[in-house]
Backbone as a chain_set.jsonl record, in Angstrom:
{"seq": "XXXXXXXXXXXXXXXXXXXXXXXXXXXXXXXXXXXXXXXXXXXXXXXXXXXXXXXXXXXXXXXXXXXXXXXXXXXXXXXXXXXXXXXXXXXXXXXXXXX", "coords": {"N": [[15.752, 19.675, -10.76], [15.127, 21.575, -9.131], [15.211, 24.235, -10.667], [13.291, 24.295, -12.152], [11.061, 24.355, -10.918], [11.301, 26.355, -9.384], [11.526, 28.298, -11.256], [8.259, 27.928, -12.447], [6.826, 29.195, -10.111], [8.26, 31.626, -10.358], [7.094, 32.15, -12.601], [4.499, 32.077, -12.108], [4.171, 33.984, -9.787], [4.87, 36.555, -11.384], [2.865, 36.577, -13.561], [0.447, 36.692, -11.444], [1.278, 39.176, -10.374], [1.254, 41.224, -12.93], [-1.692, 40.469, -13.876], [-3.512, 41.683, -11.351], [-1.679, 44.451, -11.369], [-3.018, 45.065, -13.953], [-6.074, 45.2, -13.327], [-5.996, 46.978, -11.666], [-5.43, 48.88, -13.594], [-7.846, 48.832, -15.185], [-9.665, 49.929, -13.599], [-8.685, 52.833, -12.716], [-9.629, 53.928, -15.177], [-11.922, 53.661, -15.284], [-13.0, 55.288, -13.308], [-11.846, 57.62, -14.094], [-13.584, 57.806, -16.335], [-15.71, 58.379, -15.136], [-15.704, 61.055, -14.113], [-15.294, 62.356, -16.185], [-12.557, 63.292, -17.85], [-9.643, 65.71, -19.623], [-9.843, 63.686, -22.673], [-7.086, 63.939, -24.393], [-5.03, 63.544, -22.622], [-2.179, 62.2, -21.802], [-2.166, 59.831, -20.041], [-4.791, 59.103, -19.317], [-5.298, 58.782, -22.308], [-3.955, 56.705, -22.197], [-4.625, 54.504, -20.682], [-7.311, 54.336, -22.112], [-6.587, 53.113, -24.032], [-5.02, 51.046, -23.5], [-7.189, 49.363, -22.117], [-9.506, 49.24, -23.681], [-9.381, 47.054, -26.007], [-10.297, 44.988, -24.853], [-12.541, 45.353, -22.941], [-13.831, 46.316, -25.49], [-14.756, 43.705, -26.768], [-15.734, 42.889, -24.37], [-18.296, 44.022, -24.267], [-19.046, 43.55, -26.835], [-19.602, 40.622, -26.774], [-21.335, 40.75, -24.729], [-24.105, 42.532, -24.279], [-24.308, 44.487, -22.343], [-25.65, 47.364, -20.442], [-27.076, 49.063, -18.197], [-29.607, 51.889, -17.592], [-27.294, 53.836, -18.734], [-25.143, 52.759, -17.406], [-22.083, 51.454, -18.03], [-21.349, 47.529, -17.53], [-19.296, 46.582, -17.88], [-16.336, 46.533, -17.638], [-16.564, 45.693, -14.707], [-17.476, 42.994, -15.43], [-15.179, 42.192, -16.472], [-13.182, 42.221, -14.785], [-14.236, 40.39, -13.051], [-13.24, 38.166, -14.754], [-10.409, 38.302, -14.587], [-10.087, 38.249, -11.484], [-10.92, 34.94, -11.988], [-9.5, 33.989, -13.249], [-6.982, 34.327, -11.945], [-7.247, 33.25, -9.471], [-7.661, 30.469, -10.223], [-5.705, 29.978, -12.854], [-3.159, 30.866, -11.358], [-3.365, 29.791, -9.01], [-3.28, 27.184, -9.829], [-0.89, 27.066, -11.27], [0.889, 27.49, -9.428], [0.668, 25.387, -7.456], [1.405, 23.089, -8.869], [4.07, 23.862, -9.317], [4.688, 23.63, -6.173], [4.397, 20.794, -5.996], [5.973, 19.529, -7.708], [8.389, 19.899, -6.046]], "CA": [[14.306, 19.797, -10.68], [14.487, 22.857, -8.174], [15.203, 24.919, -10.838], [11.67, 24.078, -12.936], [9.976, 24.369, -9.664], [11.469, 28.075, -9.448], [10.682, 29.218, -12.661], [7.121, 28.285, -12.437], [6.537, 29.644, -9.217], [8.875, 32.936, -10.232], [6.019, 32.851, -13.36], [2.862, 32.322, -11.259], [3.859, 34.988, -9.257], [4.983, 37.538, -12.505], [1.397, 36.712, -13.781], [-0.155, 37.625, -10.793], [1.083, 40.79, -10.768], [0.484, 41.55, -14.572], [-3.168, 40.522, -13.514], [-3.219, 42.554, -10.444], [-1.733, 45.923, -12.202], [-4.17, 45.449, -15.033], [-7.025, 45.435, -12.644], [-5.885, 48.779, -11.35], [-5.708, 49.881, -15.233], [-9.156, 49.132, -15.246], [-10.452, 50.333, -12.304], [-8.602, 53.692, -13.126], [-10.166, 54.115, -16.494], [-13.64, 53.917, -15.013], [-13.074, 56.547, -12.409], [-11.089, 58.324, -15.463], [-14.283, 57.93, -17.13], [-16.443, 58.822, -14.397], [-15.137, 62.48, -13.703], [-14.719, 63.199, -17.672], [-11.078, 63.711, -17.559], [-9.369, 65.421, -20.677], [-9.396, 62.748, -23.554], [-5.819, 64.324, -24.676], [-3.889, 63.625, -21.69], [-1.902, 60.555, -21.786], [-2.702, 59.072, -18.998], [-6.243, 59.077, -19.956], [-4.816, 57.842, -23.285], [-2.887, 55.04, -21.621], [-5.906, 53.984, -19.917], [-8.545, 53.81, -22.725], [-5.415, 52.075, -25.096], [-4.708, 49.646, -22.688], [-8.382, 48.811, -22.029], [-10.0, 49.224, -24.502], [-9.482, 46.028, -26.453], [-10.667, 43.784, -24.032], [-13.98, 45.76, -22.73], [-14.706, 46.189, -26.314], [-14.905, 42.684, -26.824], [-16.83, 42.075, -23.596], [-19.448, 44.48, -24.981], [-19.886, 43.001, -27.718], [-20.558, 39.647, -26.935], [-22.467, 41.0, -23.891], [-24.292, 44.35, -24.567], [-24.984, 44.755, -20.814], [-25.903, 48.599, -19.972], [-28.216, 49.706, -17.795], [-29.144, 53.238, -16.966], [-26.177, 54.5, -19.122], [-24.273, 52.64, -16.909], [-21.359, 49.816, -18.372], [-20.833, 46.754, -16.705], [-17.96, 45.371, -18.938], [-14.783, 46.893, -16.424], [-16.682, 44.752, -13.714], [-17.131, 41.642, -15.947], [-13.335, 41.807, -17.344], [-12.369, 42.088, -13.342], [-14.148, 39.254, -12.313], [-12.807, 37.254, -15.396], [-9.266, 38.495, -14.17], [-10.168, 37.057, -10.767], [-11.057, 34.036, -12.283], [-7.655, 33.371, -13.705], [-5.69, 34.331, -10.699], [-7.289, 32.198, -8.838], [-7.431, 29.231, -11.393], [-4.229, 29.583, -12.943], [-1.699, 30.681, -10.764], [-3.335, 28.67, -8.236], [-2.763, 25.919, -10.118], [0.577, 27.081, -11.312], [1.76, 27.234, -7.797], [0.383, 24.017, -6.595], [2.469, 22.69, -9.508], [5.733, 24.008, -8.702], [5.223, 23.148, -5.099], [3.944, 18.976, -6.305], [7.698, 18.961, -8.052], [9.505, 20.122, -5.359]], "C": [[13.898, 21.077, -9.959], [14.361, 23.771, -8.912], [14.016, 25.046, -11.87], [10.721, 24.659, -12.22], [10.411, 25.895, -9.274], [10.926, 28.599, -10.252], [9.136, 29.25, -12.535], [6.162, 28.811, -11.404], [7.138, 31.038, -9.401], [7.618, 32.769, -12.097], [4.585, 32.881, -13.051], [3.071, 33.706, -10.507], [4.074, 36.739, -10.516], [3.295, 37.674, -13.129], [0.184, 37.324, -12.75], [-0.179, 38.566, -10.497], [0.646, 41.571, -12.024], [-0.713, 41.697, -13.949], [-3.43, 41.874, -12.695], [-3.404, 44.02, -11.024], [-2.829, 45.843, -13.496], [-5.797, 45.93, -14.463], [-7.248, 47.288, -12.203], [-5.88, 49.122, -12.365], [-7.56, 49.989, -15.195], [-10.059, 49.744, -14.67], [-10.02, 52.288, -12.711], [-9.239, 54.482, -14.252], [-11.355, 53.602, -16.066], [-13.437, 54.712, -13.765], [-12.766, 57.591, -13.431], [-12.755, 58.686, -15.878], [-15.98, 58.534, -15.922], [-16.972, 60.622, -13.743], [-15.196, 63.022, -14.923], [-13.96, 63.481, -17.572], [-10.517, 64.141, -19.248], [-8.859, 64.35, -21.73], [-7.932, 62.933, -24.154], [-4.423, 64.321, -23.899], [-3.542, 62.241, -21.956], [-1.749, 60.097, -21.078], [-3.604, 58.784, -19.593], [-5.646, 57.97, -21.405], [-4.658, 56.738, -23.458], [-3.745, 54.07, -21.509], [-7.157, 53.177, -20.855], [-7.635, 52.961, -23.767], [-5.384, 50.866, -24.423], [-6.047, 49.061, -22.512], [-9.136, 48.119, -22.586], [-10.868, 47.903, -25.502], [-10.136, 44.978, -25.671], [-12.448, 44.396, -23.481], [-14.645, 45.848, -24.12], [-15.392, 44.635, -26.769], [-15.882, 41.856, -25.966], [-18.223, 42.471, -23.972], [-20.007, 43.936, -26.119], [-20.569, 41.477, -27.587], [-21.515, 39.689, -25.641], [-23.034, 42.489, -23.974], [-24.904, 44.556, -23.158], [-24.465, 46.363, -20.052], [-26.587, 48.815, -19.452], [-28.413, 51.184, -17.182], [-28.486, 54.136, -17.615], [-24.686, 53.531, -18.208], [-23.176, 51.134, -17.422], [-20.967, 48.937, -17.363], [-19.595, 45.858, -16.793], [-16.539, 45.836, -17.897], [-15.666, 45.606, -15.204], [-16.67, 42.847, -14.001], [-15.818, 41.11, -16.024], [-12.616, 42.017, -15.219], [-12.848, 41.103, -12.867], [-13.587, 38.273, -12.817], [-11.294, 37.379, -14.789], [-8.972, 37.741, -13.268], [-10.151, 35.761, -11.076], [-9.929, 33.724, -12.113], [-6.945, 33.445, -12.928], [-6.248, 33.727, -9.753], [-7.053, 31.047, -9.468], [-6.078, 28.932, -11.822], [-3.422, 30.181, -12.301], [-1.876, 30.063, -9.787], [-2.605, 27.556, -8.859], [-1.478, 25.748, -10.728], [1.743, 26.843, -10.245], [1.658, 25.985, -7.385], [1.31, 23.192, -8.076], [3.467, 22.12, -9.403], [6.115, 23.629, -7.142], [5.338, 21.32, -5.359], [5.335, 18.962, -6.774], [8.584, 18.941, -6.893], [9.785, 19.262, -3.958]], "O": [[12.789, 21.605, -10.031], [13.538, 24.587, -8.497], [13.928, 26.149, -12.41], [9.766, 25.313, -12.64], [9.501, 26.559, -8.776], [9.936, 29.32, -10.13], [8.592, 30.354, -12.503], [4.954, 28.907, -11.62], [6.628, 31.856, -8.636], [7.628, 33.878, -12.632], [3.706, 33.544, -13.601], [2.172, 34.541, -10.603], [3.444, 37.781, -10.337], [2.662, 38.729, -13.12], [-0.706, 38.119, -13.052], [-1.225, 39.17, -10.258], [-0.23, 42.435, -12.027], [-1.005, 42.786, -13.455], [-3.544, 42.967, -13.25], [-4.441, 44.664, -11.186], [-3.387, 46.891, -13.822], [-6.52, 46.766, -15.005], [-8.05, 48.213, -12.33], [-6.569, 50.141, -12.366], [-8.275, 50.991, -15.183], [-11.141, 50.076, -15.153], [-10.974, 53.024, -12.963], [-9.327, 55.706, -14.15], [-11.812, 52.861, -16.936], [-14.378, 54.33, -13.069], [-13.602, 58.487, -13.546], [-13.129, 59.848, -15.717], [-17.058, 58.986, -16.307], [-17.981, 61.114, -13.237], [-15.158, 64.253, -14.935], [-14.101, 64.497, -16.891], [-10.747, 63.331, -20.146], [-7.659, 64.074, -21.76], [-7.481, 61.834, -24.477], [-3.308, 64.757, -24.186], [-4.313, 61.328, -22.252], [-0.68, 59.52, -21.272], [-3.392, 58.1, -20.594], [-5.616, 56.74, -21.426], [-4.959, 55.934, -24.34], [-3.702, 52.981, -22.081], [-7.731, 52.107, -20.653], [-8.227, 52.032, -24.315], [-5.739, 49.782, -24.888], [-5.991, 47.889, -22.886], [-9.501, 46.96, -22.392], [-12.063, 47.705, -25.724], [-10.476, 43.984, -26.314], [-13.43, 43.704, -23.746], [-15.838, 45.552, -24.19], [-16.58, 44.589, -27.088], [-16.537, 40.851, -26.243], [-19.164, 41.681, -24.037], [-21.211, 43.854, -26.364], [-21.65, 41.134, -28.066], [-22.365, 38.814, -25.476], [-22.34, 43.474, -23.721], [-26.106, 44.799, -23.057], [-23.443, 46.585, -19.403], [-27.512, 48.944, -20.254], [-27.581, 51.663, -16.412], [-28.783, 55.304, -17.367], [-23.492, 53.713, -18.446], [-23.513, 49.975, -17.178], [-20.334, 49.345, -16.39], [-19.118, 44.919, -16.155], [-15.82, 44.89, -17.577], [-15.032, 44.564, -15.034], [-16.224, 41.901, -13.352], [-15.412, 39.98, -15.753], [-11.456, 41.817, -14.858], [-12.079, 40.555, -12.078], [-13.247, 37.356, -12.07], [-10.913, 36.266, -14.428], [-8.155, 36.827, -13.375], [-9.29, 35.157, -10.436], [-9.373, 33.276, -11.11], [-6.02, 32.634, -12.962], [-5.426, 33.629, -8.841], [-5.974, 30.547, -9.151], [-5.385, 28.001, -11.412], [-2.38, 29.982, -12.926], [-0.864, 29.57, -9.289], [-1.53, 27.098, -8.473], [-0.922, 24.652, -10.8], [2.858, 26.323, -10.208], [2.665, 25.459, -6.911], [2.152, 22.499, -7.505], [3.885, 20.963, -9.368], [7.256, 23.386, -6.752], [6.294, 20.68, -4.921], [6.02, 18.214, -6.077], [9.443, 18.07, -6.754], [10.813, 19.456, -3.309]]}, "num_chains": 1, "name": "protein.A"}
C-alpha cells in the first residue's frame, strides 16, 4: 500500500510543479509582451507557442479587455491556482488517508 501512497504523492507533487513552471511561462510572455520583444527569437516563440492555446481559449469565451489591456494571463493564473490548490490538495490528502 506504501507504494500507491508514494506514487500519488510523487504525482501531486510532479503536477505541482508542471503548474508552477507554467505560471512562470505565463507570466514571462506578458512581460515578453509588454516590452515588444523580437517576435523571431525563440524564446519569445516558446512563450507565445506554449501559451497561446490556452489564453486563446480564455478570450474567447471571455472577451475581457479593457484599455488595450488583456486580462486572460491573469484569469488562466488564477484557474492554475485553482487546481493546485484543489487537486493536488486533494491528491495529497489522499496519499496521506492510505498511508
Amino acid at each position: 500500500m506504501f507504494v500507491v501512497n508514494n506514487f500519488m504523492m510523487a504525482v501531486a507533487q510532479l503536477l505541482d510543479f508542471v503548474l508552477t513552471a507554467y505560471v512562470w511561462i505565463i507570466i514571462g510572455r506578458a512581460v515578453v509582451s509588454w516590452v515588444g520583444a523580437d517576435p523571431y527569437n525563440p524564446i519569445v516563440r516558446f512563450l507565445y507557442e506554449a501559451t497561446e492555446p490556452a489564453l486563446s481559449r480564455i478570450r474567447r469565451v471571455l472577451p475581457i479587455s479593457m484599455g488595450g489591456i488583456d486580462f486572460s494571463p491573469m484569469i488562466l493564473i488564477l484557474a492554475i491556482m485553482f487546481v493546485q490548490s484543489f487537486v493536488v490538495g486533494t491528491l495529497k490528502q489522499i496519499a496521506l488517508g492510505m498511508g
